[in-house]
C-alpha positions as CSV (number, residue, x, y, z in Angstrom):
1,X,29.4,14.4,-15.3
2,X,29.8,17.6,-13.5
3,X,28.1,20.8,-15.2
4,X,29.3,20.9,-18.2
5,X,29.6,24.2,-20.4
6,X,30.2,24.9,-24.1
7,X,33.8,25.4,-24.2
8,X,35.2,24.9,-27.6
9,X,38.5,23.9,-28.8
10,X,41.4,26.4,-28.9
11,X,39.3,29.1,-27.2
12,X,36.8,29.7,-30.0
13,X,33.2,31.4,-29.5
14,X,30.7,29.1,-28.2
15,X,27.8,28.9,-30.7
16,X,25.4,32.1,-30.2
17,X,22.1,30.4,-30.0
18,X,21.4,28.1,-27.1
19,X,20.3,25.3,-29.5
20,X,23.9,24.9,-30.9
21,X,25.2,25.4,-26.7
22,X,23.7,22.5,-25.6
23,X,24.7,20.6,-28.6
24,X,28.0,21.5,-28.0
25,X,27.8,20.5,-24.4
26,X,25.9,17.2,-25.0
27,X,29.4,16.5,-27.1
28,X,31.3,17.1,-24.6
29,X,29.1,15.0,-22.0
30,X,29.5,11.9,-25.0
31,X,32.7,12.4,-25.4
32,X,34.0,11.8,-21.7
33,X,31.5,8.8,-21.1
34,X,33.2,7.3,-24.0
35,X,36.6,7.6,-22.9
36,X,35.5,6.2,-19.3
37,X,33.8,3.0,-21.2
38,X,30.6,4.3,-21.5
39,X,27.9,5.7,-23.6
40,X,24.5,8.4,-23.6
41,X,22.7,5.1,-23.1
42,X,23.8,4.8,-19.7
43,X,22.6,8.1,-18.9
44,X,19.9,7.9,-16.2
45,X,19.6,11.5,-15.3
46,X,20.3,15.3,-16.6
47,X,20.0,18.8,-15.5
48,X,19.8,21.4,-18.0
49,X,20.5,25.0,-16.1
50,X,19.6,28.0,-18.2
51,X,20.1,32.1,-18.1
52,X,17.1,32.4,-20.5
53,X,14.0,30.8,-20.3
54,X,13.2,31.1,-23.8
55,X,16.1,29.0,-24.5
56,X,13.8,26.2,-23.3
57,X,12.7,25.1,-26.6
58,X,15.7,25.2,-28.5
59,X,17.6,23.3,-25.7
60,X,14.7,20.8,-25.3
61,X,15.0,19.7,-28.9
62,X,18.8,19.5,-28.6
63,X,17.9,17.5,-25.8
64,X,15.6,15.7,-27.3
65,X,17.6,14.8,-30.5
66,X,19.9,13.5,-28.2
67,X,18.3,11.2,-25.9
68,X,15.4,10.5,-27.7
69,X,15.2,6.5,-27.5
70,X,17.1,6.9,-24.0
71,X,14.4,9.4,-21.7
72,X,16.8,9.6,-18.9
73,X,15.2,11.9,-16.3
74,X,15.6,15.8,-16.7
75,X,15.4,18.4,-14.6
76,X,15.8,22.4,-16.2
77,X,16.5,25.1,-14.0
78,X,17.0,28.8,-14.7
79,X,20.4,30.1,-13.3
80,X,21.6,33.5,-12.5
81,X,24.1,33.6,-15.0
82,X,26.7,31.0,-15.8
83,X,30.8,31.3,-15.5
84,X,31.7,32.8,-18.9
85,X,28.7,35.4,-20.0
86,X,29.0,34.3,-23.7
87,X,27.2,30.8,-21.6
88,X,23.9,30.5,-22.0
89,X,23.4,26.9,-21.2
90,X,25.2,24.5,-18.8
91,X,23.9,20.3,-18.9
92,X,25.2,17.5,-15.9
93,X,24.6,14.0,-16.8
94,X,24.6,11.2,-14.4
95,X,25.1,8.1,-15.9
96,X,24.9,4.2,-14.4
97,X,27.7,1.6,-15.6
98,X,28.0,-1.3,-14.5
99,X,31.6,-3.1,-14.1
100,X,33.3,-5.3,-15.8
């Protein structure tokens, strides 16, 4: 999954807080593994990219609610800013499925 940002439907605000960002985005990311056949369990790997760092903790417990039997690898990195600057958070996935 490339980065994938907190866009909600119909143009609406994203959350304000970065906890309810990366929810949103962690949504998203299930949403499209789902329609391509497959789940968070087949994530492997994620990058969490950041404006703020003290959004760390609140997006490492979205994180964390998330993917908390699954562990895939993380990496966080603080950006420069993101796209839209209502963004505060951005997450890629990388997930592994295996054919049919």
């Amino acid at each position: 999954m490339a980065g994938t940002a907190p866009v909600m439907a119909e143009g609406a605000d994203p959350p304000p807080d970065a906890y309810g960002q990366a929810r949103r985005c962690l949504e998203i990311i299930a949403a499209a593994l789902e329609e391509a056949g497959a789940s968070l369990e087949d994530v492997v790997r994620t990058r969490v990219y950041l404006v703020r760092v003290e959004d760390f903790e609140g997006v490492g417990r979205a994180h964390g609610e998330v993917f908390s039997e699954i562990r895939p690898a993380n990496t966080t990195l603080l950006a420069g800013g993101l796209l839209d600057p209502r963004w505060l958070v951005e997450i890629e996935a990388e997930a592994v499925v295996s054919g049919p």
